[in-house]
N, C-alpha and C positions, 0 to 999 in steps of 0.2 A: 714066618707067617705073622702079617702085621697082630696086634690083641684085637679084640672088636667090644668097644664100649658104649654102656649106654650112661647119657645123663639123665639125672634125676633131680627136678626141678622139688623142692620139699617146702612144700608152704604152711606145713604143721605145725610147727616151732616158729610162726614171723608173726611182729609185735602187734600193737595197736596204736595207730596213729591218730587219735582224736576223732573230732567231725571226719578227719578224710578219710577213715574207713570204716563209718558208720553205715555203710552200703555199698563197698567195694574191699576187696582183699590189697593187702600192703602191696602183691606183688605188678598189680595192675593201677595203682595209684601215680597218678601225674609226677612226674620228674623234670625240673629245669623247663618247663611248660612242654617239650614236644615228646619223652621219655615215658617210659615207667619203670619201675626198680624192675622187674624180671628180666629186659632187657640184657642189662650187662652179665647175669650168669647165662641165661640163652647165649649170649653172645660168646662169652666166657668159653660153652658147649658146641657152636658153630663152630670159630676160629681155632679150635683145637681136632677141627675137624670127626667130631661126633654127633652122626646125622641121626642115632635113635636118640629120641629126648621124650620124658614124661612127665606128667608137669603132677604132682600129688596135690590135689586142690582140695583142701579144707571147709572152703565156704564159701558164699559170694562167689559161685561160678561162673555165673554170667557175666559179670564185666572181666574174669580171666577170655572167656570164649571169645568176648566184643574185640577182645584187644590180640589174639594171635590168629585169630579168625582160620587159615588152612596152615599157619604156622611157616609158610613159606618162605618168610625172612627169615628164618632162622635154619632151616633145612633145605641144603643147594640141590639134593639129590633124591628126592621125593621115590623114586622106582627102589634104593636102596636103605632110606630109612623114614623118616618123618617125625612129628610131632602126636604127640596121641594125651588127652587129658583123663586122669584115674581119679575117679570122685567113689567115695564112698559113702553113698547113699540111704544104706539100716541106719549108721550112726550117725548122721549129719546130724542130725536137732540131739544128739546125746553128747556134750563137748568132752567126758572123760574118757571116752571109748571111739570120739572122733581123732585118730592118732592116726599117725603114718605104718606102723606096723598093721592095724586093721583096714587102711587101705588098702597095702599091697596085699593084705590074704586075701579081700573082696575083690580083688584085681588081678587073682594068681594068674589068668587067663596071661598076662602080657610078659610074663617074666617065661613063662614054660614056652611063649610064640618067638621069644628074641634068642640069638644063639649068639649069646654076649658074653665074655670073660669075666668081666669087671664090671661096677658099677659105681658110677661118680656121682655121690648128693651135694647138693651145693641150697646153701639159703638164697631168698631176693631179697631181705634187706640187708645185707651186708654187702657191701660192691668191694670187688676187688677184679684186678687184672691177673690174669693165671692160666697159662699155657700148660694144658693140662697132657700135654702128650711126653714128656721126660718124665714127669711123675707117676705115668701110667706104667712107660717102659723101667724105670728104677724100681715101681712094685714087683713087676713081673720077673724082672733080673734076678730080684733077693729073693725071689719067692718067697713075699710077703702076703698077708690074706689079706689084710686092714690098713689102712694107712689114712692118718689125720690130718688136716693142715690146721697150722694157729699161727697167730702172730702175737712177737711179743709187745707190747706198746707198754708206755708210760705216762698215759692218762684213763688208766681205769678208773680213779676215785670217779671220775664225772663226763667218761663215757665209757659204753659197753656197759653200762649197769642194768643187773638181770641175763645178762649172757654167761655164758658158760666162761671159766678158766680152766687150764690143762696145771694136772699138777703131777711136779716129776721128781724122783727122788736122787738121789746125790751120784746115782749112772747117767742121770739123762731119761731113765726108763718114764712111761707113764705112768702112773700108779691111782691117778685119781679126775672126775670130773666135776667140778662144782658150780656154784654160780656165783657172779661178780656181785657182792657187795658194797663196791669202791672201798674196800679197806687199803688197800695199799694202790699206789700209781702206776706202780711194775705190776707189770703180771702176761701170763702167757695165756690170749685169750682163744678159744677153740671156735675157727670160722664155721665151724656148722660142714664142715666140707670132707667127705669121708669118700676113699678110694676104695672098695672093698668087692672080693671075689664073689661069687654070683652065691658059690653054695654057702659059702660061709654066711652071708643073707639069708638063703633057708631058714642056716641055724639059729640067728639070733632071732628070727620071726618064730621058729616053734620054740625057744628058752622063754620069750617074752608072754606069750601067748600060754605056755607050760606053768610061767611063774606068776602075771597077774595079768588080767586079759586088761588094764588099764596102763602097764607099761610099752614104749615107747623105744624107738629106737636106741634115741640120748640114753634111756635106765637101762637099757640092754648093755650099752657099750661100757658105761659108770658102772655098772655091777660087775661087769668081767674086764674091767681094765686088769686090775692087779695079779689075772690067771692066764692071761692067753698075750700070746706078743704083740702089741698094736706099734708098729711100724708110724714115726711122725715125721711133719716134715713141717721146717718154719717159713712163712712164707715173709719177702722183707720187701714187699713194694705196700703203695698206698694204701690200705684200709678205713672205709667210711662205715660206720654203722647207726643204723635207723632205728632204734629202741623207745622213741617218745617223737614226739609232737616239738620238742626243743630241739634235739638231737636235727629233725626232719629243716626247723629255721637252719639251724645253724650252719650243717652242712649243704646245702641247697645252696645260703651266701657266700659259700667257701669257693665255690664256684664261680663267682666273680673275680677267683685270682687266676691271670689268664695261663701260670703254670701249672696250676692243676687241673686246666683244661687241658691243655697241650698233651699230658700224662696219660687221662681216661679217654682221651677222644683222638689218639694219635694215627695217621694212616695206616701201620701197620697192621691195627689191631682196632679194625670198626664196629662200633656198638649200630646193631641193627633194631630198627624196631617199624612198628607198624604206619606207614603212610597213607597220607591224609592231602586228597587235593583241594588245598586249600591256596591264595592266591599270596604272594610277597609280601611284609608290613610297609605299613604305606604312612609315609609323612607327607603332612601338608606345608604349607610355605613356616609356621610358627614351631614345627615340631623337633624334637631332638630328645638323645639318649646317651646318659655319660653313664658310663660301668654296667651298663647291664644287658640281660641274656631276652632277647625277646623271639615271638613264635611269629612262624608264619600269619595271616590272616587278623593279623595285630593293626588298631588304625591308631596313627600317635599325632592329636594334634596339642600338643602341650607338650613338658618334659616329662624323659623320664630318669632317673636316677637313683643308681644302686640298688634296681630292681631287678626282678625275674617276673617275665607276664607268658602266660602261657597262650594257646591259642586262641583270636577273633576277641582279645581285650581291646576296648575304644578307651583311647587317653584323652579326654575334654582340653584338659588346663595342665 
């Protein structure tokens, strides 16, 4: 009997992007002009074929709602699962009691209606490619409850700073969670992405809730790393992470290299997101465009270069 998973979209924990999400949430904010970061974990959630998805929305619901609108892109099988968004509402204007654990209790309703094994959280600012169905079947094999994914990289000093690190001691075991400093360049950074059994979720929602009604999943899991088995896994393909306003340039230009488009954007594995009829970018007899990524509905009568213009941008000169 296949497992039967749901995802969980967790927008609790995603950063602050300057002016761009002065009035919108990170996970619904423009990507490479035609995207938005939720995208690739929905997609993530699709392509692994897990059609219950819940999106835990922190804020700024409305432009999450504008943007997956009946969630269709992302759920092929609408009579067997869907998309469903968990806002929780007492807390929204209180930000230390707005957490994902006081979601899901405001939200019991959806956890006791799904008859789900497992449950996969995953962040939107951190994109990565991950086929989540070996990870699922390898949980359930070892009859694991919990299982992490991180990646190690060697540019923590001057990314991933403020994210989470996994610390492990001389078994491999986990022993700890903290957050990146950029102190050191190595480090083993924790994707925000947690595989874990439905009851064992219960229990960390009544410890947290038992222990401070202000902690959180993250303090849930850091407080009982060192007592209970947490099952990890490293993941070793590409990792982007969206933690500033810099972070958002940077990688956004990175994207101009047309390998690591070929990487996140490869047929096998299509990032879906929300369409828009909008008409082809249109040049005039003067126009053209070296290195860069433009949107539908783009008029270019000038150049452009080593740019990214998202939709219905007019190039003059």
């Amino acid at each position: 009997m296949a497992t039967k998973a749901i995802g969980i979209l967790n927008l609790h924990r995603c950063t602050q992007l300057g002016g761009l999400t002065k009035t919108r949430s990170v996970a619904s904010t423009s990507f490479l002009g035609r995207y938005s970061f939720m995208d690739f974990a929905l997609s993530n959630f699709s392509n692994s074929d897990i059609d219950n998805i819940a999106i835990l929305v922190k804020e700024h619901i409305r432009s999450i709602i504008q943007h997956v609108a009946t969630g269709a892109e992302w759920t092929e099988n609408s009579k067997l699962g869907g998309l469903t968004l968990l806002y929780d509402e007492p807390h929204a204007m209180s930000p230390i009691y707005n957490h994902d654990i006081n979601n899901l209790q405001e939200n019991s309703w959806y956890l006791k209606s799904k008859e789900a094994d497992v449950l996969v959280f995953a962040p939107a600012h951190i994109i990565y490619k991950l086929d989540f169905r070996p990870l699922i079947e390898e949980h359930v094999k070892k009859n694991k409850r919990i299982t992490i994914v991180y990646s190690h990289v060697n540019n923590a000093k001057t990314s991933f700073i403020g994210e989470d690190r996994c610390i492990f001691d001389s078994e491999g075991k986990l022993r700890n969670i903290e957050l990146n400093l950029g102190a050191d360049n190595e480090a083993d950074i924790f994707l925000q992405t947690v595989i874990i059994d439905k009851e064992l979720l219960r229990g960390f929602m009544h410890y947290g809730q038992k222990t401070s009604s202000v902690y959180d999943l993250r303090d849930v899991l850091r407080m009982l790393a060192k007592s209970i088995d947490v099952n990890t896994y490293r993941y070793e393909g590409k990792v982007l992470c969206f933690s500033s306003l810099q972070d958002y340039l940077i990688n956004s230009l990175a994207f101009l290299d047309p390998e690591l488009q070929r990487y996140f954007f490869s047929k096998d594995w299509p990032i879906y997101t929300k369409t828009y009829d909008t008409p082809p970018v249109h040049f005039n007899m003067q126009g053209q465009a070296i290195n860069s990524i433009i949107s539908n509905g783009c008029q270019i009568k000038g150049t452009v270069r080593n740019s990214i213009l998202a939709r219905g941008v007019i190039v003059e000169a």
